[in-house]
ZAMARGU-4260 file (C-alpha; in steps of 0.2 Angstrom, whole numbers, plus 5000, padded with zeros to 4 digits):
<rodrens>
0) 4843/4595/5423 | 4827/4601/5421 | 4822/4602/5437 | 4838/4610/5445 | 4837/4623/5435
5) 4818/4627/5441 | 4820/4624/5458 | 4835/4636/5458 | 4822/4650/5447 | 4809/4646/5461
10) 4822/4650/5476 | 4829/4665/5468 | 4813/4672/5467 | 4806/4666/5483 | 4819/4677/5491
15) 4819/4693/5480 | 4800/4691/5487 | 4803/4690/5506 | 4817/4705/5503 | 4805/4716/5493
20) 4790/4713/5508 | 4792/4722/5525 | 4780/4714/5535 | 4789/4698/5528 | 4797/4687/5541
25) 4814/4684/5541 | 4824/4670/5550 | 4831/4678/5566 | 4828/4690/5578 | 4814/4701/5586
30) 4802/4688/5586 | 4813/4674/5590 | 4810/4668/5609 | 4828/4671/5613 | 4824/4692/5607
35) 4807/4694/5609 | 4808/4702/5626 | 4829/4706/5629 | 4831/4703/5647 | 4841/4719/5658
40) 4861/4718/5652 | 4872/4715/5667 | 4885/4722/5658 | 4893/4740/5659 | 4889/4749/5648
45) 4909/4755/5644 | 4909/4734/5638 | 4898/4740/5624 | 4909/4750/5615 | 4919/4737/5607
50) 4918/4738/5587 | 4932/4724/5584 | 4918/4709/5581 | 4907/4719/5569 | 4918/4729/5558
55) 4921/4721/5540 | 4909/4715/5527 | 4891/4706/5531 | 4882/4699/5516 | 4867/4688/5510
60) 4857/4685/5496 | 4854/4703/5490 | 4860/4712/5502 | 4878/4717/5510 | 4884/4729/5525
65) 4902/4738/5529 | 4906/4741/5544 | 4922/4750/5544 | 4930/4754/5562 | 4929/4774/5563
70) 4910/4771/5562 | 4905/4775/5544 | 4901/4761/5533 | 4888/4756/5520 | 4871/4746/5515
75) 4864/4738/5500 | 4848/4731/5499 | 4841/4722/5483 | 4824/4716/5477 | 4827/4705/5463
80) 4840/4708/5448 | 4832/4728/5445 | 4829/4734/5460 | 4842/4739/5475 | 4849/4754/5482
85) 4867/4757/5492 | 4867/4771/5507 | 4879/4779/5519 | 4880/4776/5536 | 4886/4779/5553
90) 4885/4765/5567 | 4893/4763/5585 | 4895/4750/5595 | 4881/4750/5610 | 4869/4742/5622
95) 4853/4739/5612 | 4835/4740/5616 | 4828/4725/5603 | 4843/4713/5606 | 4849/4707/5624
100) 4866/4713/5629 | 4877/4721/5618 | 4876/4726/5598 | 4877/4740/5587 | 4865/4754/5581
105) 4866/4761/5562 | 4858/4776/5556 | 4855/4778/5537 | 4865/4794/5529 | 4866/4797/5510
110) 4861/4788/5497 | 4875/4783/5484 | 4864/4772/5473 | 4847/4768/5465 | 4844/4757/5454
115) 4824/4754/5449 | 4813/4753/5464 | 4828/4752/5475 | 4823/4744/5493 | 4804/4751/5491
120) 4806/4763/5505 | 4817/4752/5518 | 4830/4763/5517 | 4829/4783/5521 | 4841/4795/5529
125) 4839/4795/5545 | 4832/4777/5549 | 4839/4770/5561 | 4841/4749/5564 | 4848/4739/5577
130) 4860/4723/5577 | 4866/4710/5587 | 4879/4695/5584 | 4871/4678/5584 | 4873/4661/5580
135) 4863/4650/5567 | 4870/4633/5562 | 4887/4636/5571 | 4889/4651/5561 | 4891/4669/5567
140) 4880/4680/5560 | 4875/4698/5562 | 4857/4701/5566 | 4849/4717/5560 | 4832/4723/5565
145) 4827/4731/5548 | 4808/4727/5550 | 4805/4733/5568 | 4793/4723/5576 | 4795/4707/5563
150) 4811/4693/5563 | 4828/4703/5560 | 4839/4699/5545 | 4852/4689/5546 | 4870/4695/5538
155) 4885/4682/5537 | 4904/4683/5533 | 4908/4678/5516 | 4921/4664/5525 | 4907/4660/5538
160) 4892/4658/5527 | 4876/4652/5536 | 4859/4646/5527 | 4849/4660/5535 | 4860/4673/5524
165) 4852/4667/5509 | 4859/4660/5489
</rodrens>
């Protein structure tokens, strides 16, 4: 019982870490072969536009996303039990420049809420971060580049949960 109960301390700390660190890699997407350099899009850019497959809720261990379908939504992003922040934002549906093909690109509004530290800096209006759809584990998740230039972050359905999105 011991042990179970350390391992899952040890875990839970290991990711407040890696989600408190931007230069910290995370399992997914800029530096992953498959994103590292996005190949030209053969498709239009009118097939782009589709919000349908990333409207609703995306969460992970500390972290959540709302996409609504009008193009507002918000973000959440915690370090540990003390530290997270929630923001506005606004999003579309569009060819990206990190990801091949089609995804979506946020831009960070208002914030609604602080709580100590908050995301140290991650979040600030006028950010702005890409994200794609991807698979990990035969599960669909969305990929979002909040550390430019390091692996993307990986965000999963709460009915679609894969190990990438965390606790």
């Amino acid at each position: 019982m011991k042990f179970s109960r350390s391992a899952g301390a040890a875990a839970l700390c290991a990711a407040a870490v890696v989600l408190s660190m931007p230069a910290a890699a995370h399992a997914g997407g800029t530096k992953d072969p498959r994103y590292a350099a996005p190949p030209a899009s053969s498709a239009p850019t009118s097939a782009c536009s589709d919000r349908a497959p990333y409207t609703g809720q995306w969460i992970g261990h500390g972290r959540s996303i709302d996409l609504r379908d009008n193009g507002s939504g918000t973000i959440t992003l915690g370090s540990g039990a003390s530290n997270s922040e929630t923001w506005t934002l606004g999003w579309k549906a569009q060819r990206t420049t990190v990801f091949p093909d089609c995804g979506i690109l946020t831009e960070v509004k208002a914030q609604t809420n602080k709580i100590g530290e908050g995301s140290y800096g991650l979040l600030a209006a006028g950010k702005r971060f890409e994200g794609a759809l991807g698979k990990r584990e035969g599960h669909t998740v969305l990929l979002m580049s909040l550390h430019p230039g390091q692996d993307s972050i990986a965000f999963c359905r709460k009915d679609d949960y894969a190990r990438d999105c965390g606790a």
